[in-house]
N, C-alpha and C positions, 0 to 999 in steps of 0.2 A: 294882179290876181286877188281876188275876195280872199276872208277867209276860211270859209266855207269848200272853195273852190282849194284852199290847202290843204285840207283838210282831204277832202276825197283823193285828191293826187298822191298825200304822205300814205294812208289808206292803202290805193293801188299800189304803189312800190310798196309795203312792205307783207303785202299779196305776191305779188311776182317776188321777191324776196325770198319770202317763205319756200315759194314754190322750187327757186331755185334751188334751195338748201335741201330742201325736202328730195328732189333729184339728183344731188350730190350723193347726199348723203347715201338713199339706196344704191346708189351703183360705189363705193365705198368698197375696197377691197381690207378688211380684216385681216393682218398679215404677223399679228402684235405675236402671237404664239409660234409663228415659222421661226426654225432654225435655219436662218438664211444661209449655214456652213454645210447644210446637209441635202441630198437629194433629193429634192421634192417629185414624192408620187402625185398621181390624179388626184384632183378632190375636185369639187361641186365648184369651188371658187375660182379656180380653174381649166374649168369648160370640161375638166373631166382628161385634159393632156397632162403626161408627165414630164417631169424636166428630160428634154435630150439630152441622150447620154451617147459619147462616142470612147469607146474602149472598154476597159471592166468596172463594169457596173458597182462593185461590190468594194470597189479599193479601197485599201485606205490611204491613195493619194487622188487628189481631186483638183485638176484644174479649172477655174470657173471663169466665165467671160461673160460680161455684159455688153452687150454688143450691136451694137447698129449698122444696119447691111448698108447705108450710106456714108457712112463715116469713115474719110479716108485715111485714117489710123486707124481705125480698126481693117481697115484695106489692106494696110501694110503690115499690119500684125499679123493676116491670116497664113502666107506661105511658114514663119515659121512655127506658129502652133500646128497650120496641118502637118510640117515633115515633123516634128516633134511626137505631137499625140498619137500619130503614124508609128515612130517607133516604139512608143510603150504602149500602144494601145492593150498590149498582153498584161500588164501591170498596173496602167493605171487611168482615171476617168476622165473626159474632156465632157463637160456642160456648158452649151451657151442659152445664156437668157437675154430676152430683147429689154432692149432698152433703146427703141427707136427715140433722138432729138426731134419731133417734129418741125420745131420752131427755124431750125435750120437747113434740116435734111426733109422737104415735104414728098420725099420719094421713098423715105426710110417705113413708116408706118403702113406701107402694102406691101411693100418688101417683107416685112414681117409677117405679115399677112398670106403671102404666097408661100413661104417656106412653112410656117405652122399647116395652109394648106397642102402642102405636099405630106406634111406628117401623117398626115389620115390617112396618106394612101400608105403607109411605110417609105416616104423617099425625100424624109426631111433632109439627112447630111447631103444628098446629091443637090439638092436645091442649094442649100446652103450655101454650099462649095462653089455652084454656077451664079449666084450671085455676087460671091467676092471678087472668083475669077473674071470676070465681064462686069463687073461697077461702074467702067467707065462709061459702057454701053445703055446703059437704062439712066444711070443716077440724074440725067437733065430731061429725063425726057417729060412729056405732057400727061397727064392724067391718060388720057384714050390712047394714047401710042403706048403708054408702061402697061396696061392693061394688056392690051395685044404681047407685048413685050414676054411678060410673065407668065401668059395662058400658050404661045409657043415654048416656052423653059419646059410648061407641063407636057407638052404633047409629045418631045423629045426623049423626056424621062418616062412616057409610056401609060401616063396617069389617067382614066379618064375626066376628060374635061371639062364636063357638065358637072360633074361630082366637085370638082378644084375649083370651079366657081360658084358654085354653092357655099363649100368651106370656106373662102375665100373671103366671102360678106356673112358669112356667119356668125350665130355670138357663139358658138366657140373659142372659135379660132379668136375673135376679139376678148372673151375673158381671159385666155390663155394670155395675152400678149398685156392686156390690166392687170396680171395677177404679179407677171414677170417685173413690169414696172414698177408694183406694188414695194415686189422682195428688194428690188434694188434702192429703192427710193429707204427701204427700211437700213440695205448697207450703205447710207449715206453716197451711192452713185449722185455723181454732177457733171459725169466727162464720160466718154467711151473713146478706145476701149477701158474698161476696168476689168484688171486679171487680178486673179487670185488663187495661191495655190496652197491649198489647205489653209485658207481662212487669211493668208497672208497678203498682203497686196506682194505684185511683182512686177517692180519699176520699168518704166520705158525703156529704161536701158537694158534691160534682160531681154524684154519681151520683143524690141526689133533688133537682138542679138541670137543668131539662130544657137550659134554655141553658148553663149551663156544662157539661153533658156534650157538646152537641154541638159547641161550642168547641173540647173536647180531641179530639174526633174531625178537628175540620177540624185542625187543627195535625198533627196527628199523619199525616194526609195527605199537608200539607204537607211536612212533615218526612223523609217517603218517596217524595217528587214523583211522588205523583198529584193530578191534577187533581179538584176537587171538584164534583158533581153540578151542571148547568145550573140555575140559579136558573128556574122555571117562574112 
């Protein structure tokens, strides 16, 4: 090659270069000022969704989950966070933010996608939930069959489905799920599940121990003097 002909070629790439930075760069999610321990409301950077919240909103105890609906530890973490967060839901908060592995799980990022979809209708926990509970049902399936897959989840939960598929490929729904990455990426997430309860990491061994999760919930309760749920 001339060098002339180098010359234009070094040129072009650091054209496409640029360009590419340049489109990184705008879609860049700004996260330096979030308090990753605290409840994030809507904002612009986030399509405008707030963190899901299941229990009381206002606690001051907060279980937080970054979580990937393909990931099968986070599979198996979910029955005992959901009897858990089930029984303090009176006392205290359950948040989960995505944190789909693409590289691994390439079923995980629509999956995310269909449950922040369902958020806009109000019927994110139910997705949620039908997600976990039936993982094993979708997590291999093809692009066009999960698609089918996930637009019947909606029409079960009553949603309509023109609207869930709309949301669905929308940028909402996709800033919402950049923005959750963003926060996690900022608390050093590398693995899901990652739990956290009040800011705390809480090990494997708690979190697929239904008794000692709910151990550290009652302490942690404690610890904030609230009273713990009426034994029934």
């Amino acid at each position: 090659m001339s060098k002339k002909a180098w010359i234009i070629f070094a040129a072009i790439c650091i054209i496409l270069l640029g360009g590419l930075v340049y489109i990184s760069g705008k879609d860049k999610v700004d996260v330096s000022n979030v308090d990753i321990n605290k409840i994030q409301s809507a904002s612009e950077q986030s399509g405008g969704i707030a963190d899901h919240v299941f229990g009381k909103a206002d606690s001051k105890v907060v279980l937080l989950e970054y979580g990937d609906f393909q990931c099968p530890g986070c599979g198996s973490a979910y029955p005992n966070i959901k009897t858990v967060t089930e029984k303090y839901k009176g006392q205290a908060a359950f948040v989960f933010r995505n944190f789909p592995l693409t590289a691994i799980h390439p079923n995980a990022l629509a999956a995310a996608a269909a449950a922040e979809a369902a958020g806009l209708q109000g019927k994110y926990w139910e997705l949620h939930d039908k997600l976990y509970e039936n993982q094993s049902q979708w997590s291999s399936l093809s692009a066009d069959k999960r698609a089918d897959f996930f637009n019947d989840y909606a029409k079960q939960l009553g949603l309509n489905i023109d609207t869930f598929k709309t949301d669905f490929a929308g940028t909402k729904v996709g800033q919402k799920i950049n923005y959750d990455i963003a926060v996690g990426k900022k608390a050093k997430v590398t693995a899901t599940p990652s739990i956290y309860l009040n800011g705390k990491t809480v090990e494997q061994e708690v979190w697929q121990d239904e008794k000692k999760l709910d151990e550290a919930f009652a302490s942690a309760l404690k610890e904030n003097g609230i009273a713990l749920p009426a034994e029934k």
